[in-house]
C-alpha positions in Angstrom: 61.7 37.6 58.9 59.9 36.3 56.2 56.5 38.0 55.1 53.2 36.2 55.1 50.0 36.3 53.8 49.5 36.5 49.7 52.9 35.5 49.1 53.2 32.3 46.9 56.1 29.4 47.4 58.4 27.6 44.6 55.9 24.7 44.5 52.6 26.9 43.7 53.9 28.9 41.0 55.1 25.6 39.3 51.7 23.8 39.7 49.7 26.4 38.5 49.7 25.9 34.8 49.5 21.9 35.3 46.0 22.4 37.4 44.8 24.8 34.7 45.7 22.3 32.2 43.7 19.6 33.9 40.9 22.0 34.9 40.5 22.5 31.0 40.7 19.3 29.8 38.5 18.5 32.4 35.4 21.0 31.2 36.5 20.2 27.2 35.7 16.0 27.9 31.7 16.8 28.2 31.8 19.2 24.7 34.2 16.5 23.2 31.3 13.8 24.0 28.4 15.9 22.9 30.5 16.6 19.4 30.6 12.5 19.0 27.1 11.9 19.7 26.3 14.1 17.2 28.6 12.9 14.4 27.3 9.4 15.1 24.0 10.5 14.6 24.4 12.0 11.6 26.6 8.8 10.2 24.3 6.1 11.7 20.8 7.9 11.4 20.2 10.8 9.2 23.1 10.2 6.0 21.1 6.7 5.6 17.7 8.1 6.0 18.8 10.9 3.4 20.3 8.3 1.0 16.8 6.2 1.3 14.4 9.8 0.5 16.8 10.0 -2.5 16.9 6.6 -3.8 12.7 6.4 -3.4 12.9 10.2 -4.9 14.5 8.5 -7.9 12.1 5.3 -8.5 9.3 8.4 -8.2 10.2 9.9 -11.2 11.5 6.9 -13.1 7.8 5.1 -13.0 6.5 5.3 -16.2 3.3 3.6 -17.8 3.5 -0.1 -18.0 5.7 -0.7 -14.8 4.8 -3.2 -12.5 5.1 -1.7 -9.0 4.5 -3.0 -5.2 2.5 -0.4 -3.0 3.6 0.1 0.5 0.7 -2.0 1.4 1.7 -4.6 -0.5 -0.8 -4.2 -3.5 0.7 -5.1 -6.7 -0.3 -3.6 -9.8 0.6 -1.9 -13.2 0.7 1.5 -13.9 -1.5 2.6 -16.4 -1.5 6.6 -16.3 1.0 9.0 -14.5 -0.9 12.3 -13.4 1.6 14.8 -11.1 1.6 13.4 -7.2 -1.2 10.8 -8.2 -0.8 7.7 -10.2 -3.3 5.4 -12.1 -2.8 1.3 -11.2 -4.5 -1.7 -12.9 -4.8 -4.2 -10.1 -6.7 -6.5 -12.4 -7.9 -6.5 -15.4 -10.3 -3.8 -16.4 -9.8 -2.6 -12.5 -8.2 1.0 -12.1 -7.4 2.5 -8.9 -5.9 6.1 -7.7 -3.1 5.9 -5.5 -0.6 9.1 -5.2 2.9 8.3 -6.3 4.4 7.9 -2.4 2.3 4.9 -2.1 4.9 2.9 -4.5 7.1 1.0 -2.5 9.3 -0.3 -5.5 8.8 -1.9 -8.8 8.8 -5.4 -10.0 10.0 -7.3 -12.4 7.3 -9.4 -14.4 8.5 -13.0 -13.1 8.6 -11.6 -9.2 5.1 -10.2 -9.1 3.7 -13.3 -11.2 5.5 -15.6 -8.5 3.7 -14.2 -5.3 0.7 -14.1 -7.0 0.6 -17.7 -8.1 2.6 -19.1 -5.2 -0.2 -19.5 -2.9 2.2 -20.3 -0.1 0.2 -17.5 2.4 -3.3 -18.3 1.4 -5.0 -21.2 3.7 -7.5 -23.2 1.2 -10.2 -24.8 2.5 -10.0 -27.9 0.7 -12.7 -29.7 2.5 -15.2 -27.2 3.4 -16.5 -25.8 6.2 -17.8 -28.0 8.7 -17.5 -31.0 6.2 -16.3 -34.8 7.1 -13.6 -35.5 4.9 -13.3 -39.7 4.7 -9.6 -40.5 5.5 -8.9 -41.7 2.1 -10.0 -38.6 0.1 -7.9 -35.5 1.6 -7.1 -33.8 -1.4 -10.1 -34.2 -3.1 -11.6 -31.0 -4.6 -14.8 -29.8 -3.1 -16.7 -30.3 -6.4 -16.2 -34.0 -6.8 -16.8 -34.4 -2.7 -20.5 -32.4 -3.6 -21.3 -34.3 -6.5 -20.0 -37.6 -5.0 -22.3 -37.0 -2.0 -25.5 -35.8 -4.4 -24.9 -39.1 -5.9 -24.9 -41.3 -2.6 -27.8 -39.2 -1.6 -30.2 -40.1 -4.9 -29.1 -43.7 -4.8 -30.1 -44.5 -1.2 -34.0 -42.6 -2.1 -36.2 -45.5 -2.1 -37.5 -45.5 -5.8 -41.6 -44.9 -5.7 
């Protein structure tokens, strides 16, 4: 008669070691996925953040007086005087300013800086005044000639006493 209870068949004893295989495997996946995420955030966030502190590290301490730099708020200017963390600009000339040396976004060559600053692409001019009738021949007519033009029409329609 055979005995029952704790006794274990064939089949059991040869399935054991392939459950606790997939068991494990199993309870590794989660670890596996947390290791990734954590190597892709070093690769895809903090390597390139690192490279950028060193790179902006190294324009820092290569600024020397006479460089023409571009603050972060879009100020250009040229350094006169290098003091520690702070740093002397001349935004125009005979105008000095204090900025510390974080504030420099990057420097400029001569022809870039002189090329925003004489593009006049973002600035809206007011050709024709405020408020002013422009005749339809005369759209790009300064505003000096348009006032004197008008003075002119004005003293020659006075009656003469």
């Amino acid at each position: 008669m055979p005995a029952t209870g704790n006794m274990m068949t064939l089949h059991d004893v040869a399935a054991a070691p392939i459950v606790a295989a997939q068991q494990s495997s199993s309870s590794f996946m989660p670890f596996l996925f947390l290791a990734l995420t954590v190597v892709a955030f070093y690769f895809f966030l903090i390597r390139p953040q690192r490279n950028r502190q060193r790179q902006q590290q190294a324009l820092l301490s290569q600024v020397t007086p006479g460089a023409r730099v571009m603050t972060t708020s879009g100020l250009y200017g040229t350094v006169v005087a290098v003091d520690g963390d702070d740093i002397v600009l001349e935004i125009a000339p005979g105008v000095e300013a204090r900025f510390l040396k974080q504030a420099i976004m990057r420097t400029v060559a001569e022809t870039d800086a002189d090329e925003d600053e004489d593009d006049g692409s973002d600035e809206v001019d007011d050709v024709h005044g405020a408020g002013e009738d422009v005749p339809a021949g005369e759209p790009g007519r300064p505003a000096e000639e348009r006032a004197e033009a008008k003075a002119e029409e004005k003293s020659s329609s006075k009656p003469s006493a």
